[in-house]
ZATOR-188709 format. One record per residue: x, y, z of N, C-alpha, C, O in turn; residue in one letter. Coordinates in steps of 0.2 Angstrom, whole numbers, plus 2048, in hexadecimal, padded with zeros to 3 digits. Example, Ala and Ser with C-alpha at 12.3 -4.5 7.8 and 13.67 -1.06 7.14 Angstrom:
BEGIN
8427E482783E7EA8278427F08278477EF82Aa
8407F58238447FB824840800827843806828s
This chain:
BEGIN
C664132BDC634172B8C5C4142B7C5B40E2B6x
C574182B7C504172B5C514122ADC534132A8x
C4D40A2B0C4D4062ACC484082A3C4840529Ex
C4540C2A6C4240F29EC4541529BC43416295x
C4A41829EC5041A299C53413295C5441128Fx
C5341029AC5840A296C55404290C583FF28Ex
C4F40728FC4C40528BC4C408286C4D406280x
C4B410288C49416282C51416280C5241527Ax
C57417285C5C41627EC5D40F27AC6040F275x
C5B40927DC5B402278C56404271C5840326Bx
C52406273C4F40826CC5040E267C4D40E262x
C5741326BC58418268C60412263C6341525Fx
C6240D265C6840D263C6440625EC66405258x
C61404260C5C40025CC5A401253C5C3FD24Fx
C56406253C5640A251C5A40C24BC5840C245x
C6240F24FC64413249C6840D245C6A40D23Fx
C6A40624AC6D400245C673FE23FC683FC239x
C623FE241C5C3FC23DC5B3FE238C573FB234x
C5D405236C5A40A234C5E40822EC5C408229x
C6340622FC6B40322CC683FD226C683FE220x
C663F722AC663F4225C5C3F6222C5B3F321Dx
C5A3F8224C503F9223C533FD21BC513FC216x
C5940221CC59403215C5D40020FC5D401209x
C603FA213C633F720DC5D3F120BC5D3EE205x
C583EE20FC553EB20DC4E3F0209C493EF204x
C4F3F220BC473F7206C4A3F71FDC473F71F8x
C523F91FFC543FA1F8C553F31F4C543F31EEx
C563EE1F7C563E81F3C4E3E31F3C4E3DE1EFx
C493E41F8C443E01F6C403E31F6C3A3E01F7x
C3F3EC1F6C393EE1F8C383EF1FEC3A3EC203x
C313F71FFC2D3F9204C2B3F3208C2E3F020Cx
C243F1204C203EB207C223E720AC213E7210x
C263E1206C293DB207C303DE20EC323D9211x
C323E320FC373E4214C343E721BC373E6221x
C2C3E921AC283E921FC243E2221C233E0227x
C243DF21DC213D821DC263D6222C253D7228x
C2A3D4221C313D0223C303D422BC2F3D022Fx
C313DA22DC323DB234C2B3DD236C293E223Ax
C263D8233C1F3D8238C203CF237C1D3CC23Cx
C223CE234C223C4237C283C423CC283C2242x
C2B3C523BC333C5243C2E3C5248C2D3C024Cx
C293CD247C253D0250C223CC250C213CA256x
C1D3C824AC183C424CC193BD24EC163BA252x
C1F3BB24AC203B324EC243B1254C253AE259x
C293B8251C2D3B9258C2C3B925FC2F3B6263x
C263C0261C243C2265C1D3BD269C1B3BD26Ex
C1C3B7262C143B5265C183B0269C163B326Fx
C1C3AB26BC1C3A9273C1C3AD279C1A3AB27Fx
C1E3B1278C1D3B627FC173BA280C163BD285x
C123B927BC0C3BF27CC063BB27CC013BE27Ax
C083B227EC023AF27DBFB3AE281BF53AD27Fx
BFE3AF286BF93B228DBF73B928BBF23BB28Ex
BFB3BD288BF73C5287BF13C4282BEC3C7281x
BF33BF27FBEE3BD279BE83BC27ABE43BF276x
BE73B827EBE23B3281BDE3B9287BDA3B728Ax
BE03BF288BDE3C228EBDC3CA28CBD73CD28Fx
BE13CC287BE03D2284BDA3D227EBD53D527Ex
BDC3CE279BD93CC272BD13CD274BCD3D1272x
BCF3C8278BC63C627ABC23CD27DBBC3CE27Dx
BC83CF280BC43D7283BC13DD27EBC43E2280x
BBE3DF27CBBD3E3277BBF3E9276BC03EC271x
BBE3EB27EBC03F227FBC43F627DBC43FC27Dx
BCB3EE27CBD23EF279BD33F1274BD93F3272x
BCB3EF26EBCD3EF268BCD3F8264BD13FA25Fx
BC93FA267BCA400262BD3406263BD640A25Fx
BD640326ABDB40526BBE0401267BE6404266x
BE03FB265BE23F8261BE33F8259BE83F7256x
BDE3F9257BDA3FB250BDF40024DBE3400249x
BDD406251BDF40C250BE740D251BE941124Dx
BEB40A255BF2407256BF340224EBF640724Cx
BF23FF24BBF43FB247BF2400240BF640023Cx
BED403240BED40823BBF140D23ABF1410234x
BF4410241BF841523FBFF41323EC0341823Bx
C0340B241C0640A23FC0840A237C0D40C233x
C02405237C0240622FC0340A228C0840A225x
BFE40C229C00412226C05417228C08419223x
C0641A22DC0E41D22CC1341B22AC1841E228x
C1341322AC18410228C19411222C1F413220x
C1340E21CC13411215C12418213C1441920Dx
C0F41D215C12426213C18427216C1B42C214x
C1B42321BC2342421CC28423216C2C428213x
C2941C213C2941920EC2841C208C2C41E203x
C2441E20AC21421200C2442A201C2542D1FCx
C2442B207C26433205C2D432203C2F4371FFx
C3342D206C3942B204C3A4271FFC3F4241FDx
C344271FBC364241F5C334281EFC344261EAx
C3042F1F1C2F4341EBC334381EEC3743A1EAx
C3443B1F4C384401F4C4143E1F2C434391F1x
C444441F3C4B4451F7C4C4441FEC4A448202x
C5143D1FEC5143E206C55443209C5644320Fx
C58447206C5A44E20AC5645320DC58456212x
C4E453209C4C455207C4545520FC43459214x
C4344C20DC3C44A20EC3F449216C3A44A21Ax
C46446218C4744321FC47448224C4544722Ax
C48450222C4845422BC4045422CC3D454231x
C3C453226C34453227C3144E22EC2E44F233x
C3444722BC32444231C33445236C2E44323Ax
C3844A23AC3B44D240C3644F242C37450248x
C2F45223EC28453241C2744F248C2645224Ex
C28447246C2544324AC25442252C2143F255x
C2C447254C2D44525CC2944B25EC2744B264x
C2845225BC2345725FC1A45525CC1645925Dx
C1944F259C1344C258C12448260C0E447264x
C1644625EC1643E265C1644526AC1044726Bx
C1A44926EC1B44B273C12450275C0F45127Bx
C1145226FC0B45826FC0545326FC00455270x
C0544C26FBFF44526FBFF445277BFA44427Bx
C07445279C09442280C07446285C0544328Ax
C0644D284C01453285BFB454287BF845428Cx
BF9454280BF1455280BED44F282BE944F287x
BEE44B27CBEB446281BEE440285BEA43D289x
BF343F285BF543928BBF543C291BF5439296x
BF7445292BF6447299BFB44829BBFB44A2A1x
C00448298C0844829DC0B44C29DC0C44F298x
C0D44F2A5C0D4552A8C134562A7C154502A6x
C184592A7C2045B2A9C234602ABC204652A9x
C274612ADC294682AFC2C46C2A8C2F4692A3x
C2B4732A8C2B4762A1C334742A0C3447229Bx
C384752A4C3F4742A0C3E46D29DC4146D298x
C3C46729FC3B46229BC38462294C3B45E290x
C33467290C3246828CC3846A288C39467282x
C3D47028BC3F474286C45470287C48472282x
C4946A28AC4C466287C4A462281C4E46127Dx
C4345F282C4245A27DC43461276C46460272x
C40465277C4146A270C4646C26FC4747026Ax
C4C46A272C5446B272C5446726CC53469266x
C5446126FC5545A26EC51458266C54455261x
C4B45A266C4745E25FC4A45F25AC4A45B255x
C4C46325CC4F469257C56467255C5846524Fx
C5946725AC61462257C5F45C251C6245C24Bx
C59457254C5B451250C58454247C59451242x
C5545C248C5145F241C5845F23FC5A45B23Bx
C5E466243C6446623EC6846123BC6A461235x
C6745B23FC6B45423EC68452236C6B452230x
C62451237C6044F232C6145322CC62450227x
C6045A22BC6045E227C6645E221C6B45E225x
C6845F21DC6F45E21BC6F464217C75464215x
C6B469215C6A46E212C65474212C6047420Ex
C6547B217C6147D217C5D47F212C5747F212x
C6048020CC5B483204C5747E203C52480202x
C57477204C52473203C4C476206C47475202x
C4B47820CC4647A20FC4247F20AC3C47E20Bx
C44482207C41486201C3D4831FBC3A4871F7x
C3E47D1FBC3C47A1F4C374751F6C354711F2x
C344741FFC2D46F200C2946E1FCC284681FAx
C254761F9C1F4741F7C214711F0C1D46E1ECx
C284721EFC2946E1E7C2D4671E7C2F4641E2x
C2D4631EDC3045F1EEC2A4581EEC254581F2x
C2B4531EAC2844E1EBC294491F1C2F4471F3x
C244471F4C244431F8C25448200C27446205x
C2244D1FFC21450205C1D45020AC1D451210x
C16450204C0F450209C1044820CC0E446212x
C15442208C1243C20BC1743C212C15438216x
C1D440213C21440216C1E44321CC20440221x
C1B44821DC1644B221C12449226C1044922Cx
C1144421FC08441222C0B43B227C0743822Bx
C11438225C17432229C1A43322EC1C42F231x
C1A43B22FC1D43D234C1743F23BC1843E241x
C12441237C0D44123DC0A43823EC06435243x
C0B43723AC0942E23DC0D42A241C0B427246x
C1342B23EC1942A244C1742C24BC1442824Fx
C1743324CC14436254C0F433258C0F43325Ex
C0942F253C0342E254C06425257C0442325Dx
C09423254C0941C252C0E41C25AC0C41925Fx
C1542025CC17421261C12423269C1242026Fx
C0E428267C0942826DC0642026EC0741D273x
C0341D268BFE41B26BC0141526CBFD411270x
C0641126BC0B40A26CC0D40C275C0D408279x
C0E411276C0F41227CC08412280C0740F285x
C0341727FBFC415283BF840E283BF540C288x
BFB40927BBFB40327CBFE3FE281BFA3FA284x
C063FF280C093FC285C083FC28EC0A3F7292x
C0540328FC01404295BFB401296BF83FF29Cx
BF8400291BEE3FD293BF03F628FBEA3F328Fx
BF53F228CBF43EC28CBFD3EA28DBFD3E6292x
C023EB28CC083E628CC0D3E8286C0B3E6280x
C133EC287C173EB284C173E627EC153E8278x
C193E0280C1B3DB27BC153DA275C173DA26Fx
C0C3DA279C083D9276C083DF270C063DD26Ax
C093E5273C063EA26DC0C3E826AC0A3E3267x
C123E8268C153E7261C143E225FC163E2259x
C113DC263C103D7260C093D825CC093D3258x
C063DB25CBFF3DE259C013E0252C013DE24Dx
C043E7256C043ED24FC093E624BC053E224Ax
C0E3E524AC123E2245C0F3DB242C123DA23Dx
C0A3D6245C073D1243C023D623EC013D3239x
BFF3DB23EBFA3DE23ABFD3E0235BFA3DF230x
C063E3235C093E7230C0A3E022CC083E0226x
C0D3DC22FC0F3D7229C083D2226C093CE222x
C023D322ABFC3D1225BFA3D6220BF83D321Bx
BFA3DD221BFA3E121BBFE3E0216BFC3DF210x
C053E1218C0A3DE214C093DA20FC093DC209x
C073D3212C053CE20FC013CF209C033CE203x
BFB3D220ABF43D1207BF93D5201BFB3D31FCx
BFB3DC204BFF3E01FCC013DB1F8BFF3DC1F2x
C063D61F8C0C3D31F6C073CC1F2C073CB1ECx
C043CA1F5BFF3C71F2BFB3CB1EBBFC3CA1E5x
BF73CF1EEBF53D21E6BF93D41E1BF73D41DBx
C003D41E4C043D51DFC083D11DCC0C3D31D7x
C063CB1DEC083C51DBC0F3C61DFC133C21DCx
C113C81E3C183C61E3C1B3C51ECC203C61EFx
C153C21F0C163BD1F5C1A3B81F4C1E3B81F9x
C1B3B31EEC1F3AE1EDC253B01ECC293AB1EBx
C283B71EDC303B81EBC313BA1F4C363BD1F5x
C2D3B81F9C313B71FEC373B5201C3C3B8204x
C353AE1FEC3B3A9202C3F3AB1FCC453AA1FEx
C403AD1F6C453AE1F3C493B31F6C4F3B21F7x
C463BB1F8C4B3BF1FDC4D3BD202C513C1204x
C4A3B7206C4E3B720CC543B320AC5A3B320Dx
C533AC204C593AA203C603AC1FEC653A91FEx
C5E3B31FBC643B81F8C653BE1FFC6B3C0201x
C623BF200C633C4209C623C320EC603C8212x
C643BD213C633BB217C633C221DC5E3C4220x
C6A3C321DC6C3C7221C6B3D0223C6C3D3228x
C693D121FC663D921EC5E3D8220C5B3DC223x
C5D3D221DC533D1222C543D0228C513D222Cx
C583CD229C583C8230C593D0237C563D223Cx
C613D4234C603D8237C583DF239C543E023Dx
C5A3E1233C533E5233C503E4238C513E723Dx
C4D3DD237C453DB239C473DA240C453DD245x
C4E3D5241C4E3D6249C503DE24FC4E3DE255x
C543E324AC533E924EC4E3EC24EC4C3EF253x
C4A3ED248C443F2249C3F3EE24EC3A3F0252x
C413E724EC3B3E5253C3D3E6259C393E725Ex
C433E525CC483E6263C453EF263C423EF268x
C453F5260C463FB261C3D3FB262C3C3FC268x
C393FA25FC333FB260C313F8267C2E3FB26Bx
C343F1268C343EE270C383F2276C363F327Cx
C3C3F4274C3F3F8279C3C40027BC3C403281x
C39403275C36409276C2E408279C2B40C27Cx
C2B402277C253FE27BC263FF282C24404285x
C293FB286C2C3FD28AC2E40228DC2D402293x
C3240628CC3340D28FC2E41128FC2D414294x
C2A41128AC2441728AC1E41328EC18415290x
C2040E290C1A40C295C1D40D29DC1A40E2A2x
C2440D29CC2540F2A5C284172A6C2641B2ABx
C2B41A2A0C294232A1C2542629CC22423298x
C2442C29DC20430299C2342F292C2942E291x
C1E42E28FC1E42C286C22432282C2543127Dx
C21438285C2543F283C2D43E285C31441282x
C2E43A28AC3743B28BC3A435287C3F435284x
C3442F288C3742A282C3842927CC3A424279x
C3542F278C3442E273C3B432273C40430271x
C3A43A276C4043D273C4743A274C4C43C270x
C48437278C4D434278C4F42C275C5542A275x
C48427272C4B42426CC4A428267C4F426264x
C4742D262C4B42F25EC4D43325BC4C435255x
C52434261C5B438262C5F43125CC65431259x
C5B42C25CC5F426256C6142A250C6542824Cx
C5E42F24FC5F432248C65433249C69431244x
C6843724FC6F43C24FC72438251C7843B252x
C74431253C7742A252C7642624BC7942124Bx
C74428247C74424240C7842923EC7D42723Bx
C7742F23EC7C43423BC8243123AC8642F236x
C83433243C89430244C8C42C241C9242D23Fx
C86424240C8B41E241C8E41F237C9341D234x
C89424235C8B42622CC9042822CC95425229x
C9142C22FC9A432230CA042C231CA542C22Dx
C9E427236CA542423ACA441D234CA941A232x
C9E41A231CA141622CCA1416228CA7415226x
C9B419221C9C41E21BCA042321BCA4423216x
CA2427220CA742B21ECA543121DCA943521Ax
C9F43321EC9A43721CC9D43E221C9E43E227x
C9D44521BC9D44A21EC9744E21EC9345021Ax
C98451227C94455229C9345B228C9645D223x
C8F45F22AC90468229C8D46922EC8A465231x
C8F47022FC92472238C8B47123AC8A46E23Fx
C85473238C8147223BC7C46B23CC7646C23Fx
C7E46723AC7D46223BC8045F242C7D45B246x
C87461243C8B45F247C8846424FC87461254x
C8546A24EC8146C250C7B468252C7B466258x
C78467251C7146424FC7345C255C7145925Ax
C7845A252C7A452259C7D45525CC8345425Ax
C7F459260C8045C266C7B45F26AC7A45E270x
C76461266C71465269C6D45D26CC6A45B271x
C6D459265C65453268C6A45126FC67450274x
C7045026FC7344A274C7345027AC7244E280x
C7345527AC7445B281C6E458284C6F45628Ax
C67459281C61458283C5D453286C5845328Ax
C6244D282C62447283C63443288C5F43F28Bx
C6C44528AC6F446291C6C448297C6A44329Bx
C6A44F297C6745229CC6145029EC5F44F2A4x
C5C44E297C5644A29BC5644429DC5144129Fx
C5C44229CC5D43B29CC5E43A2A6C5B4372AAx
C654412A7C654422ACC5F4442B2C5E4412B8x
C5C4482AEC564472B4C504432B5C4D4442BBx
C4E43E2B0C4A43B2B1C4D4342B7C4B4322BCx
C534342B3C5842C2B8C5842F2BEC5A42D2C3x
């Protein structure tokens, strides 16, 4: 198999475990401070491996405006992601996000250039469209947007997400894998920082990691393994087949709800992870 499948599914399973504990740590210490926490992992974790990119990429300039512009959108998507899941209904606000893989795809297009043959598209729009039903847990909701809180922020998170997916991949091409998340997430958890500080509440750090060890330590280690592993696949395939295929993680978290919460589906839901994994398979098949 094409080693950047095997990346793009590590970061699709990445992902959906992380996804697992990022909400139980948001619920017990907070947005910021659990952002904070898996940008010091990528940052200390990631700098002996990226020491020579340090030293080769950093001093060049030309790197910088591709960088900037990578750390800002990181950024920000990450907090109108956040804040649209914390006004809205996640019933409500989560198919919104589903935006993000026909933004990444339609970037990977127009401007990255990437050619494919047309039935390639209409799987990844299989694949699309499924993870929308997956997500979705009630069509009437769809009726109630414009009166739903936290929707413009979920919007505006879902197109940054796409944005934040293209350009970590044009990044990982014009400097390194390891380097660009070691970038974007050294930046996230310096903004982090500076919030927690104004807020006076930097110093309750070391207290959540010593009441939570284990829900930080996970988070921060998968989200930074899934971001690592999707760095790399989108640098060795098109950023459109990598992306749609890590996140198909949604219709794997589904899942992993059902077989451990216990959580019931509706048909079209079950629908919906049929359809993303048909699409998934297939392109998986022809790209390998």
């Amino acid at each position: 198999m094409n080693i950047g499948l095997l990346f793009a599914f590590g970061a699709l399973f990445g992902w959906a475990a992380g996804d697992f504990f990022i909400q139980r740590t948001v619920r017990v210490v907070g947005i910021v401070k659990s952002l904070f926490f898996i940008g010091f992992v990528g940052a200390f974790g990631l700098l002996p491996f990226v020491i020579d990119d340090i030293q080769t990429i950093l001093p060049n300039y030309r790197n910088w405006p591709l960088l900037i512009i990578l750390a800002a959108a990181v950024i920000l998507a990450a907090f109108a992601n956040f804040e649209g899941l914390k006004l809205g209904k996640l019933s409500i606000v989560l198919p919104l996000t589903g935006a993000e893989l026909p933004v990444t795809i339609l970037l990977s297009v127009f401007l990255g250039g990437e050619r494919l043959p047309w039935f390639f598209y209409a799987l990844m729009a299989l694949a699309a469209f499924g993870i929308f039903l997956t997500m979705l847990t009630d069509f009437s909701h769809l009726k109630r947007l414009r009166l739903e809180k936290g929707v413009v922020y979920a919007l505006l998170g879902a197109v940054g997400l796409g944005a934040t997916n293209f350009l970590i991949g044009i990044g990982s091409r014009t400097t390194s894998p390891l380097f660009t998340i070691w970038f974007t997430h050294t930046a996230a958890m310096l903004v982090s920082l500076v919030i927690l500080a104004r807020e006076s509440e930097a110093r309750g750090l070391i207290r959540n990691i010593w009441h939570h060890p284990h829900i930080i330590f996970w988070q921060s280690f998968l989200d930074n393994a899934a971001w690592i592993f999707y760095a790399f696949s989108s640098a060795i395939i098109p950023i459109s087949i990598a992306s749609t295929i890590s996140e198909s993680y949604i219709a794997v978290g589904v899942m992993l709800g059902l077989a451990i919460n216990k959580e019931k589906l509706k048909k079209h839901q079950l629908i919906g992870i049929a359809l993303a994994f048909l699409g998934v398979v297939i392109l998986s098949a022809l790209v390998g």
